[in-house]
C-alpha positions in Angstrom: 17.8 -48.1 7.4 19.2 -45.9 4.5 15.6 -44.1 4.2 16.1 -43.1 8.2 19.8 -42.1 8.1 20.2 -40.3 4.8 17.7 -37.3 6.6 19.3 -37.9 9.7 22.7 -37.3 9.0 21.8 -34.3 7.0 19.7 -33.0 9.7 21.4 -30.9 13.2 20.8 -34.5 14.9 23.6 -35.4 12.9 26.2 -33.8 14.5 25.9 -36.1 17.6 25.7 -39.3 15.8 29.3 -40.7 15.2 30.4 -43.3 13.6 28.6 -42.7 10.4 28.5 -40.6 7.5 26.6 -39.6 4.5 28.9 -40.0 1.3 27.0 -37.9 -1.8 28.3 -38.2 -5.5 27.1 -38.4 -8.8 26.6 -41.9 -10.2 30.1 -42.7 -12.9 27.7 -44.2 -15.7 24.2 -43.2 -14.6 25.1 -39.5 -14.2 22.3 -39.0 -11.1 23.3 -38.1 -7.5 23.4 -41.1 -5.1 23.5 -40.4 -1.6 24.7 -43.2 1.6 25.6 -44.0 4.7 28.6 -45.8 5.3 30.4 -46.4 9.2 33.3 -44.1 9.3 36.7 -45.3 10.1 40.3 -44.2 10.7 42.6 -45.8 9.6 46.6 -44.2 9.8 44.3 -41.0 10.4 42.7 -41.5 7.2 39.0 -41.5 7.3 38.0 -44.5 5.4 34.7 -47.1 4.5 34.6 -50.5 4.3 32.4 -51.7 1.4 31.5 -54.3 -0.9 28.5 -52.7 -2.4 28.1 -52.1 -6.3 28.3 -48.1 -5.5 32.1 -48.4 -4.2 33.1 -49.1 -8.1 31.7 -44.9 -8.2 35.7 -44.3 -6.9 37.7 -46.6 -9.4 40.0 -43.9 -10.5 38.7 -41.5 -7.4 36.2 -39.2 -7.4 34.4 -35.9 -6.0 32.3 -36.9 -3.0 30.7 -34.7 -0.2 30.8 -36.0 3.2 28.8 -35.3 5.9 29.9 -36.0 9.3 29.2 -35.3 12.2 27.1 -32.1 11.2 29.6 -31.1 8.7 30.4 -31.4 5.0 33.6 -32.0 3.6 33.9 -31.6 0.1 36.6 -34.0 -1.2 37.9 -36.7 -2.9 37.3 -40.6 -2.5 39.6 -43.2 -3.7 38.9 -47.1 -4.0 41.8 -49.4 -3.2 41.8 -52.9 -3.5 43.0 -55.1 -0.7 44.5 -58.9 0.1 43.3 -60.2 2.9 46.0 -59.5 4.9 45.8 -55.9 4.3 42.5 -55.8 5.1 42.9 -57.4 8.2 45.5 -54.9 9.3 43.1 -52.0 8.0 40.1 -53.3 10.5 42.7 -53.9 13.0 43.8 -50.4 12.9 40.0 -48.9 12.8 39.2 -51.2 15.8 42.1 -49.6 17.8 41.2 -46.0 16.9 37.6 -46.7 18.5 36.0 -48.6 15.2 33.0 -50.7 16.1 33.5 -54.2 15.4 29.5 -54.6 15.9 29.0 -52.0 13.5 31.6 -53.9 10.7 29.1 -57.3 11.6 32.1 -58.7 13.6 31.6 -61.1 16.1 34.2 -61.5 19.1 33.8 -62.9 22.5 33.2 -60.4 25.1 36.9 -59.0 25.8 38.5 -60.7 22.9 40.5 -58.2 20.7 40.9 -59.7 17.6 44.4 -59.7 15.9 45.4 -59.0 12.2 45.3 -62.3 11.1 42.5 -63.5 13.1 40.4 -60.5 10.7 42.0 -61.3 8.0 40.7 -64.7 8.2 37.5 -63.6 7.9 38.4 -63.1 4.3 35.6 -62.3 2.2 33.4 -61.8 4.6 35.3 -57.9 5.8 35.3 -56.9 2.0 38.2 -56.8 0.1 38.3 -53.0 -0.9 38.2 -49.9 1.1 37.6 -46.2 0.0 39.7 -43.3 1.7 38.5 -39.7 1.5 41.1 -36.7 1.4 39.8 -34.6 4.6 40.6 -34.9 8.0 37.7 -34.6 10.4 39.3 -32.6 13.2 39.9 -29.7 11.3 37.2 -27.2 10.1 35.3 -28.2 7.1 35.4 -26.3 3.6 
């Protein structure tokens, strides 16, 4: 999916596909530009990833990253931040209400069934336990 999406996002088709974006930053002990989508999220305005892939460990102590979405590119800084369960939880919850996909984060729900805070959090493991935030906000211009 990465080999389709990387072009994609990068391409004018990009700026009508929402939901994702195309984080780009240079590798913390390899040194060589990585490039990958991850499903965009708000959370208290912030945009934000979930992710429990080796790259996340890139933004330890935060880093330079330039994000493309929506057709534009944000250059900007990523932060990881480690989460309980609990926390997490609440962050899903909050993407969900500002029009996160639950689909999209491989949650399963009945049809209709919001899920609550602790119902997600639950889920334990299985949403991630860290999240990275990115200093930009997406309704203003990009630099």
């Amino acid at each position: 999916m990465n080999v389709v999406m990387r072009p994609l996002l990068s391409s004018p088709l990009g700026s009508r596909i929402n939901g994702v974006m195309l984080l780009e930053f240079t590798g913390r002990r390899s040194g060589r530009r990585i490039r990958v989508p991850a499903n965009f999220h708000l959370v208290d305005g912030v945009p934000t990833a979930f992710t429990d892939a080796p790259w996340r460990h890139n933004f330890t102590d935060g880093a330079p990253v330039t994000v493309t979405y929506r057709g534009r590119k944000y250059k900007t800084h990523g932060t990881l931040v480690r989460m309980t369960p609990e926390q997490m939880g609440e962050a899903v919850r909050k993407s969900l209400d500002t029009g996160g996909s639950a689909q999209r984060m491989g949650i399963k729900t009945a049809p209709g069934h919001q899920p609550t805070a602790a119902e997600l959090a639950a889920l334990g493991p299985d949403l991630g336990t860290a999240v990275i935030r990115f200093n930009f906000n997406p309704s203003l211009p990009h630099t």
